[in-house]
C-alpha positions in Angstrom: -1.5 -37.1 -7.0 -0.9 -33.2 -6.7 -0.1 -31.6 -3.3 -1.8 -28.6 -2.1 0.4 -25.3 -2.4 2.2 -24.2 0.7 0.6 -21.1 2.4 -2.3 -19.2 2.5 -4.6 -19.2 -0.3 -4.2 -16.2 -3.0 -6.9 -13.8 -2.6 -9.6 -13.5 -5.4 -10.8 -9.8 -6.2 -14.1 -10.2 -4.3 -12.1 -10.5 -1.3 -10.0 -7.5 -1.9 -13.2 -5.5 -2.4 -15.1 -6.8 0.5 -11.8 -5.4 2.6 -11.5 -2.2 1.4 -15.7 -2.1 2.1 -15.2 -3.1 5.5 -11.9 -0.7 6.3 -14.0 2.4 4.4 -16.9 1.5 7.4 -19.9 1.1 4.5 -22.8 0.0 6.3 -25.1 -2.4 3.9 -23.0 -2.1 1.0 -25.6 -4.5 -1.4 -28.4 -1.9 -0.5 -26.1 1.0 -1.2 -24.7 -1.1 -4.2 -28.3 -1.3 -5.8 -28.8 3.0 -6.1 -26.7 3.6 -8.1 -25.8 7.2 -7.5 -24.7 6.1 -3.8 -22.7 3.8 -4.9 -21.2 6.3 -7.3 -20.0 8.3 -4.1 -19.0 4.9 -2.1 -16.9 4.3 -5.4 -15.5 8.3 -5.2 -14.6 7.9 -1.9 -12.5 4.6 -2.2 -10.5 6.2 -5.2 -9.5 9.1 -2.5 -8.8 6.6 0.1 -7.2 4.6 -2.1 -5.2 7.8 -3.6 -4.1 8.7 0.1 -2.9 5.3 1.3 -0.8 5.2 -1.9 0.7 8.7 -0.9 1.4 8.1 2.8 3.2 4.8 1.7 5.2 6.7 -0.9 5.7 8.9 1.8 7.3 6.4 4.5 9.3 4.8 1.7 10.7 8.3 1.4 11.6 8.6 5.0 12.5 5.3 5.4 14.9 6.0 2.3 16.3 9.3 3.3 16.8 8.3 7.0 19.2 5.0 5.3 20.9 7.6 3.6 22.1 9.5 6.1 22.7 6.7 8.8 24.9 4.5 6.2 26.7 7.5 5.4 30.6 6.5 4.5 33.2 8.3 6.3 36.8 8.7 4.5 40.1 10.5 5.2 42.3 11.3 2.7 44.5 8.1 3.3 41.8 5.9 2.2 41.9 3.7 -1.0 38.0 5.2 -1.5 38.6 8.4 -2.1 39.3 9.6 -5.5 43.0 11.3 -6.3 
């Protein structure tokens, strides 16, 4: 007898399109769904959505990235076995 996997349930891609529906605010999305040049423009808008989310997070990796940079920064004298001679 098999055990049920431990955690939550993987997400199918219905589900991930019913999210991005509901966080892009489309009001009756089966009745928008069935003209088909609405639906054209919900599906133009998601691509920009989607385009920007991917640049912010690109965007906070960068930060996040440069501000590790410059806090882990090593600091050597001369004395010290790092330093090239």
């Amino acid at each position: 007898m098999s055990k049920r996997p431990i955690g939550r349930p993987k997400t199918c891609w219905k589900d991930d399109v019913l999210e991005d529906i509901k966080n892009m605010n489309v009001c009756n999305w089966k009745k928008v769904a069935r003209n088909r040049d609405s639906w054209k423009k919900v599906v133009e808008q998601a691509r920009i959505f989607m385009s920007v989310v991917v640049l912010i997070r690109r965007r906070r990796r960068f930060e996040v990235l440069t501000a590790f940079a410059t806090t882990t920064a090593v600091i050597c004298d001369t004395s010290c076995s790092l330093v090239d001679r």
